[in-house]
N, C-alpha and C positions, 0 to 999 in steps of 0.2 A: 848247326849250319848257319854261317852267317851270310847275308846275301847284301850287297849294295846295288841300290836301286838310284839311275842315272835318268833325267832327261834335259838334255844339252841342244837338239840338233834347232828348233825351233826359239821360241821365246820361253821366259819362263822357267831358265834354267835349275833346277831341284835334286837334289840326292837325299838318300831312305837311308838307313840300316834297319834291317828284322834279323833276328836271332833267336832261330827253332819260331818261327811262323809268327813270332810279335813284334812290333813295329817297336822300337824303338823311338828313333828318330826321323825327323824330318825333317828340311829348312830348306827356304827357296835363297836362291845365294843372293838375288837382291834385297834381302834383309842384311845383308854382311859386308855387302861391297856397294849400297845404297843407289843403285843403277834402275830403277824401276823396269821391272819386263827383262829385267837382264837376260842377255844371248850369250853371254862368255860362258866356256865349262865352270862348272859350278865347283873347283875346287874349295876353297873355303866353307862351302857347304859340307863338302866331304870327312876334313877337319873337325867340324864342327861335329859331324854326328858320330863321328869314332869317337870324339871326347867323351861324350854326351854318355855312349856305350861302355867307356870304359876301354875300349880294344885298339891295335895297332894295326896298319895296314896287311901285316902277315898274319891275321888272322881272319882278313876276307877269304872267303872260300869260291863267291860265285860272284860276276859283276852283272845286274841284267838293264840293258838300254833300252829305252823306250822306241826306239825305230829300228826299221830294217831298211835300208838305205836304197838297195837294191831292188826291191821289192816294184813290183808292176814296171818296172823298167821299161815292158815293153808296150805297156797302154800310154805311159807316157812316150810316148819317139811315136806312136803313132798319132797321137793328137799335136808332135810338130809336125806330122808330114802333111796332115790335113790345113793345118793351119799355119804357113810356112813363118809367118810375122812372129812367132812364136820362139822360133828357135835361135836366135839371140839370146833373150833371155833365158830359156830355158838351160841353155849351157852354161848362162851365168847362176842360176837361182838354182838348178838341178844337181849338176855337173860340180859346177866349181865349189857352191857353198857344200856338198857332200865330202867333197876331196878335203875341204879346209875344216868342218866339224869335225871329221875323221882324223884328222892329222893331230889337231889338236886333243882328241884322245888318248891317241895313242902316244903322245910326247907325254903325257903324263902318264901314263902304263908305264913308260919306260922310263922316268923316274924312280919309279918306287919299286919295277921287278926287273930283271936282268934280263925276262926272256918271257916269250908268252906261257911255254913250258911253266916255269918258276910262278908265275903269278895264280891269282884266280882265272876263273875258265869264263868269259867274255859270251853271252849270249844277248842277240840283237831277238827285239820282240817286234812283232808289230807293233803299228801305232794303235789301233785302234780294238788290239788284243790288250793291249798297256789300259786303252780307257776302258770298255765295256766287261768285258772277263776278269783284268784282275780286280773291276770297281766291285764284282760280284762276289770274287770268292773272299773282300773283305766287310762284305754285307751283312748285314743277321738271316738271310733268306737263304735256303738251304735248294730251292728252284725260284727261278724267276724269268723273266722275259726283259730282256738285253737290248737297248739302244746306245749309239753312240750316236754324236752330229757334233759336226764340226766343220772347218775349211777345208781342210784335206789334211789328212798325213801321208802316206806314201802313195798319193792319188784317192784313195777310198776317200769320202764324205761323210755320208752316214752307214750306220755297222747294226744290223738288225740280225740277233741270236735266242740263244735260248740256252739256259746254262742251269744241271743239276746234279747236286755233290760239287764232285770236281772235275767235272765233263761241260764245255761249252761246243757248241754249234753254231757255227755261221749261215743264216735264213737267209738272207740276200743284202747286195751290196748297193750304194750309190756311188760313181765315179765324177771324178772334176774334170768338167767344170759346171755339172748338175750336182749345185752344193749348199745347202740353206745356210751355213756361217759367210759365204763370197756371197752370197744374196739380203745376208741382214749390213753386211759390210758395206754393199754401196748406198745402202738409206742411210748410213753411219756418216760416210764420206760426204753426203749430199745433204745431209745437217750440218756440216763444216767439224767434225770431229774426227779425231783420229781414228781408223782401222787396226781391228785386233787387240787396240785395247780400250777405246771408248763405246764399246757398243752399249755399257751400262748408260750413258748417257741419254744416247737412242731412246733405251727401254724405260725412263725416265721422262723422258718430252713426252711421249706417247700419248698418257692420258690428258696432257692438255690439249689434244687436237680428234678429230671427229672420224673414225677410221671409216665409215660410209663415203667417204669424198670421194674417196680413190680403190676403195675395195675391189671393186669390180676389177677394174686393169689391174690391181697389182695378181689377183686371183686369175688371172691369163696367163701369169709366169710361168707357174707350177701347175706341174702334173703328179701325181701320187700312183701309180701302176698299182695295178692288183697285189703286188709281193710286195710291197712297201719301198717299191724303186724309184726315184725320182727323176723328172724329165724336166727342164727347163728352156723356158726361150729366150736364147742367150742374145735375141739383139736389142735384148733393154741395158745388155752389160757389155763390158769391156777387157773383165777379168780373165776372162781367158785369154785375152793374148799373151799375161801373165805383166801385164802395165798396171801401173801404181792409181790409176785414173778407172775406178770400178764401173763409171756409169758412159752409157756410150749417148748420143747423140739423140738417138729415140727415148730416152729415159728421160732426159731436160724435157725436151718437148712436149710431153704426155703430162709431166709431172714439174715441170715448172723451173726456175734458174735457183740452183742449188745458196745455201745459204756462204759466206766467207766466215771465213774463222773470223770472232771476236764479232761478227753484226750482229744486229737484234734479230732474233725470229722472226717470220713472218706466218699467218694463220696457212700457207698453205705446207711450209715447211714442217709445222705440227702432226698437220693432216697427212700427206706422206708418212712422216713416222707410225702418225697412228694406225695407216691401212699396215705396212708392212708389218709392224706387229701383229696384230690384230689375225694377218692372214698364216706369219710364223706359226702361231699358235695353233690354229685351224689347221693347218697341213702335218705339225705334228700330231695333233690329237686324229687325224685319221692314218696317221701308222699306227700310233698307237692299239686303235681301234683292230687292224690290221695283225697287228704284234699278238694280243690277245687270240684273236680268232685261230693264228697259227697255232699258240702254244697252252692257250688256258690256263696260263701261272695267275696265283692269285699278284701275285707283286710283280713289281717294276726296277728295272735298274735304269738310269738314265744319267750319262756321261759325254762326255768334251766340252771344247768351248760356249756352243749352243747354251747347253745345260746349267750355263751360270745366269739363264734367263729367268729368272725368279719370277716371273706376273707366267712366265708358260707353265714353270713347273705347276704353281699353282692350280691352273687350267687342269693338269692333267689330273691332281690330287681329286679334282671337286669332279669332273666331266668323264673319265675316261673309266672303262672298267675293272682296273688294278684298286684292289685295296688300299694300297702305297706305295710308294716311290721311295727307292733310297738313293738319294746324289750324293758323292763324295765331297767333303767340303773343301778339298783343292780340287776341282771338280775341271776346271781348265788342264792344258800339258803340263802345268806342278804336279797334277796328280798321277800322271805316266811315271813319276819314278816310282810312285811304291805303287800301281800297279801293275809293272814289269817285273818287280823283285816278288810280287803273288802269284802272277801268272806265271813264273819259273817255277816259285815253291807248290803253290797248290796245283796247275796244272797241267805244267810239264814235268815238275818230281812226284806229286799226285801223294804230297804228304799233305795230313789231317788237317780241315779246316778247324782251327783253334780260335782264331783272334778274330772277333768284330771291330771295323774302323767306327767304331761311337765318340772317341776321345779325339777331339782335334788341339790338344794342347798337348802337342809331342816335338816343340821345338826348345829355345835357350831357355834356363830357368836362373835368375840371380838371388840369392840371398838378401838378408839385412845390412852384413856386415859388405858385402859388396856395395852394396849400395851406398851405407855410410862413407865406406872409402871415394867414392864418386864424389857424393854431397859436399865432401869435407877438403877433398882435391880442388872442386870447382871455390870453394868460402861462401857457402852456403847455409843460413841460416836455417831449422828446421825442427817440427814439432813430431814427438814419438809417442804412439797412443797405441795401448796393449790392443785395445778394441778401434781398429782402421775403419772398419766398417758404420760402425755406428757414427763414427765422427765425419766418414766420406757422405752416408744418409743425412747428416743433419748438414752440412753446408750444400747436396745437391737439393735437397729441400728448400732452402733457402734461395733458391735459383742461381747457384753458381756455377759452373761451367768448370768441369777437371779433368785432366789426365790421367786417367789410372792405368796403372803399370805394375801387374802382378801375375806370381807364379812364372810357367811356362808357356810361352811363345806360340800361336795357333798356328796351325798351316792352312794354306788357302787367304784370299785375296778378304773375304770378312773378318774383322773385327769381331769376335765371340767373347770379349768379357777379358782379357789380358793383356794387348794393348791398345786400348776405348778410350775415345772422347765421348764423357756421360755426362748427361743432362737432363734437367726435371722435364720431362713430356707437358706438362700441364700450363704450361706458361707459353700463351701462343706466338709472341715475337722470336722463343727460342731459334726454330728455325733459320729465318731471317739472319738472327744475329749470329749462330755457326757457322753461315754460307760465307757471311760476308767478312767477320772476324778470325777467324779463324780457320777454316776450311777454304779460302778464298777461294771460290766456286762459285758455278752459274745458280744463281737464285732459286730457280726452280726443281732443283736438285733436293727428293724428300730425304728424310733419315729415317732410321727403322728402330721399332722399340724392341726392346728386349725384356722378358715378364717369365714373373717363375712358373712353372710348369703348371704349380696348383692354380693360377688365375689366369689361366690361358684364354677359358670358356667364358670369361665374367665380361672380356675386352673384346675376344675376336672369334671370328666364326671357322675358325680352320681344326678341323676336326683330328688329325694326326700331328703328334709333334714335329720341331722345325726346328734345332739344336746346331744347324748350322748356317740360319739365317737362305736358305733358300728355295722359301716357298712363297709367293703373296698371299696375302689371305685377304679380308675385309673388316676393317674396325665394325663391330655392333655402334648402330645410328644412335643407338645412346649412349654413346661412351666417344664420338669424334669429336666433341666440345671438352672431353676431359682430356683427354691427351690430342690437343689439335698439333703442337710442333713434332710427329711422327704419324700423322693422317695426312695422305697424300690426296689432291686436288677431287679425286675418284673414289674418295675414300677408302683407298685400300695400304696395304703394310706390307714392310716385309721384315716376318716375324722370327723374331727367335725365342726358341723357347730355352728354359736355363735348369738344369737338376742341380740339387746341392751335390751330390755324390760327384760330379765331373767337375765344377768348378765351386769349392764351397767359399770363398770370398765373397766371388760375381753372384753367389744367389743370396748369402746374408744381405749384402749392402743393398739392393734390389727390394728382398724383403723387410728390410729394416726403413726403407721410403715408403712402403708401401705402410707399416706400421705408423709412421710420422704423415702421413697426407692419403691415406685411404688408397693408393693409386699404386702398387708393388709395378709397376715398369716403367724403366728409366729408356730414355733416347739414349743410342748408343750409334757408334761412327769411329772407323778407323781413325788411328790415333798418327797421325800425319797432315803435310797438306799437298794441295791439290801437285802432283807431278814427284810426289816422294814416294818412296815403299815406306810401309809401316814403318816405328820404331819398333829396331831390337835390342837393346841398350837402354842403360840406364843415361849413357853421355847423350844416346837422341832425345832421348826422355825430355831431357833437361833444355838440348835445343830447342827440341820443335815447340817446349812451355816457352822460353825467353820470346820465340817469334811467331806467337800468335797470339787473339785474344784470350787462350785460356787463363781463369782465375785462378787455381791454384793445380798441383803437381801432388797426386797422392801414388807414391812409389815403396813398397815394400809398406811396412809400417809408420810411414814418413810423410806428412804432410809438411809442403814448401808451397808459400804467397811471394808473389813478383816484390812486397818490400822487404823481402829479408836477405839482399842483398848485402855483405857489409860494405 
């Protein structure tokens, strides 16, 4: 059975192939068409993972979409009747972008099949059955206790369940516009950062600012109900009218004149961020808290946009009564495609769970000789060493600064070791100097180390693995002088942990620094800059080294320096 797994309707747009219950493929189509946060259909994505599979569009059997378009239809038209200022947008952002997602679907269905008859059989998922259910049934946990949070997908917010074998349950819902992703959005907006896709940044300023300042009001927002339902008081915001402008009038006032894009900080700008984090955290870890008490799983699933909040997940790992937590590492609406092509196969056809999502390197993979042909297209001078590894160890030892670009292509928005800006942690201006060199980015922006599995416990105090970079943990205080350029202000990390068996390059060369300077984890950071998606090519490869400060480009078995130019 082959299943293609779509999500288009939102941002983020992504396509899956699995075949007989194994993931194949995956790639988010702004790796392809270099659009970051891409909303187009993800054609060339689609392309790409039939290659990848080997198979032809007439041997899709089932197509599964991450939304139900239609779905709450009618909470939503009653939240315009209530709130009539609403209902402009709503027919624009509702109505019309449904009509125009949809259309555009379906122009391509009817490219490639004559008739809906002739083609595969089109099955719309929920959204939020796409994050929490199908995050489950590609989990190692065979029961666990189900969250999702997000902005909304078909109105839902947050999605609290309980899922075992291949049976999930829906425990109770949250509706928009009682939503903790529209409530971390407008501290996002009010730091002068983009919405929806700069909230890393947010959760980044945080610890430089004092979350008692404003604790208290920001904690009058939110309510947490008995069932894990949430209630908010919406005239700190403005998002429900469905305006681009998240914070209303009461929110300046209480919390001060919001920051403009490009000014400096100001100490109460921090302080803000830090309450609203601070208090994110807190109102998740009492669902949590909640979640448990309903289901007494020893584990945890935890899915949407929210869920790429690395300092909460954290939280939850060390504070909450779940054993562990598994986040999908597209863990944002990338990960709605291949959790709608699960939630079809495991638990709407209620075939065997076979495959755990452990592998996040299921996207493009290039060869040597590909590569060569790039090098030699561009007149590229360049050195070929049997052992890459050793000789990428000994110049990042050296404190040099490279590009590595190897194997297959991750999915999800972190950098895990294939296409990585890596650098010696132990050299403290590192930081500093990728911010501003390279990553041209706000300063205070930490980078995350990435350490082999075995010296997890020598550097940092997080007790379960972190394989896809999204858990915070805390560097051990003797070890934040050793690797200071990936210790953030607060002394904490966000770790990834590395197996040889899933990437054996990324953990040689890792182990192989560690043999050369005692320290086995390297700084690692998506391999782009600021306002790009990753590279997925060797020809970006080769760009984003010419226009930044990186020192040298280790691609395939190939090492290239900025003078070998001819």
């Amino acid at each position: 059975m082959v299943i293609l797994g779509l999500n288009y309707f939102f941002h983020d747009s992504t396509a899956c192939i699995i075949i007989d219950g194994k993931l194949i493929a995956a790639i988010e189509e702004e790796r392809l068409n270099r659009d970051k946060h891409t909303r187009l259909f993800p054609s060339l994505s689609i392309d790409r993972c039939l290659k990848i599979a080997g198979i032809g569009y007439d041997e899709i059997d089932h197509i599964a979409v991450s939304i139900k378009p239609t779905h709450n239809m009618g909470k939503k038209v009653i939240h315009c009747i209530k709130n009539i200022k609403t209902f402009k947008p709503f027919i624009n952002h509702e109505l019309v972008h449904a009509y125009n997602k949809q259309k555009s679907f379906w122009n391509w269905f009817g490219y490639h099949w004559d008739s809906k008859k002739e083609g595969p059989e089109v099955h719309f998922i929920e959204h939020h059955f796409s994050h929490a259910p199908g995050t489950f049934f590609v989990s190692p946990y065979k029961e666990a206790a189900l969250l999702s949070i997000d902005g909304s997908g078909e109105w839902a917010t947050t999605w609290l369940g309980y899922g075992k074998e291949n049976t999930v349950e829906c425990l109770s819902q949250s509706f928009f516009p009682h939503s903790l992703g529209s409530f971390y959005e407008a501290v996002t907006q009010f730091c002068g950062f983009r919405t929806n896709y700069d909230e890393g940044k947010t959760m980044g300023l945080a610890p430089m600012g004092d979350p008692e300042i404003f604790r208290k009001e920001v904690e009058k927002i939110i309510t947490v109900k008995d069932n894990g339902e949430l209630s908010f008081d919406l005239s700190y915001f403005n998002y429900q009218n469905m305006s681009w402008k998240r914070c209303s009038p009461k929110f300046y006032k209480i919390f001060g004149e919001p920051r403009k894009h490009g000014e400096d900080f100001k100490k109460h700008h921090m302080d803000v961020a830090a309450a609203f984090q601070r208090v994110l955290e807190d109102k998740v870890l009492e669902i949590c808290n909640i979640l448990y008490e309903k289901t007494k799983a020893k584990y945890l699933i935890v899915s949407g946009g929210v869920s790429l909040n690395s300092v909460m997940n954290g939280r939850i790992v060390r504070e909450s009564p779940f054993e562990d937590v598994y986040v999908m590492p597209a863990a944002g609406d990338n990960g709605t495609a291949i959790g709608a092509a699960y939630y079809l196969y495991n638990g709407i056809f209620n075939q065997p769970r076979t495959y755990v999502h452990d592998n996040p390197y299921v996207g493009t993979a290039y060869d040597n000789t590909e590569i060569k042909n790039v090098l030699d297209g561009a007149k590229l001078k360049y050195e070929y060493y049997d052992d890459i590894c050793e000789k990428a160890a000994e110049v990042l030892a050296e404190g040099n600064i490279i590009g590595w670009f190897q194997g297959a292509m991750e999915i999800g928005p972190r950098a895990l070791g294939s296409r990585s800006i890596l650098a010696n942690p132990a050299f403290p201006q590192m930081k500093d100097k990728i911010n501003a060199e390279v990553k041209f980015r706000e300063a205070y922006r930490p980078f995350a180390p990435s350490a082999i599995v075995e010296a997890k416990n020598d550097f940092f105090d997080l007790e379960v693995e972190a394989p896809f970079m999204l858990k915070v943990c805390n560097v051990l205080e003797d070890k934040r002088d050793v690797i200071p350029a990936v210790t953030h202000v607060d002394g904490s990390a966000r770790l990834q942990t590395v197996k040889k068996e899933l990437h054996p390059r990324y953990y040689d060369v890792i182990k192989k620094m560690g043999e050369k300077t005692g320290v086995p984890v390297v700084l690692n950071t998506s391999f782009n800059i600021q306002g790009e998606p990753v590279v997925e090519s060797p020809k970006d490869a080769i760009r984003c080294f010419f226009s930044t400060g990186l020192d040298m480009l280790v691609i395939g078995n190939y090492l290239i320096r900025k003078d070998y130019l001819n």
